[in-house]
C-alpha positions, 0 to 999 in steps of 0.5 A, a space after each residue: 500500500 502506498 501513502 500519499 502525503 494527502 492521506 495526512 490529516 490531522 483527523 486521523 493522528 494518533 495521540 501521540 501526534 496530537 501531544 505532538 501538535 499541540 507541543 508545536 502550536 505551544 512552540 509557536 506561540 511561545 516564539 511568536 510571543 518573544 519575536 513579534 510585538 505585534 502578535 504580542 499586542 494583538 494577543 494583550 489586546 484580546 485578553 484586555 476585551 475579554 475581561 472587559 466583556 465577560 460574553 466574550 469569553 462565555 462564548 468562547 468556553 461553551 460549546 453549546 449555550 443553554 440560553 441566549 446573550 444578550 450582547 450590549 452595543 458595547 459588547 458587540 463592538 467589543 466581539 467584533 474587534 475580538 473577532 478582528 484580532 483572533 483572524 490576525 493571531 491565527 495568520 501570524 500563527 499559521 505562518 509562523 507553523 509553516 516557517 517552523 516547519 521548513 526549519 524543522 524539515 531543513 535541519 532534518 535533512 542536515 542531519 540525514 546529509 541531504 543537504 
């Protein structure tokens, strides 16, 4: 049987390869948080909205919500820019796990003399 890289996904990992990942995802955080101010600021500045709007953070820790909430003006405006800076946390983090990854896969072929 042949495997083909399209077969990879991360629906089928063992848990060992979910520790695996969630160790990464961990990593790039860490590293993102010590060499970008801008992630830094957007990550603060998440935090900041959701101590500010307690919704913010019910919505995010329920998966399902037994009744609805009832969100102020302000607390829309306040989603709303959480919601903003989420999409551009998860941008920096999807490049920085490709960077990581190249790195990763270059010293890995250092290590075997490929390169």
């Amino acid at each position: 049987m042949r495997i083909c890289l399209k077969d990879f996904s991360i629906y089928k990992t063992s848990v060992w390869l979910n520790a695996l990942l969630e160790e990464m995802e961990e990593r790039c955080q860490r590293e993102l948080g010590e060499e970008s101010e801008q992630y830094k600021g957007i990550v603060e500045e998440s935090r900041r909205l959701m101590k500010k709007c307690p919704l913010i953070e019910e919505l995010l820790d329920n998966e399902e919500l037994s009744e609805p909430l009832n969100f102020s003006s302000e607390d829309t405006k306040a989603l709303s820019r959480f919601l903003f800076l989420e999409t551009g946390r998860r941008d920096w983090e999807g490049i920085q796990m490709y960077l990581m990854g190249c790195r990763d896969t270059i010293e890995i072929l250092r290590l075997l003399k490929i390169i």
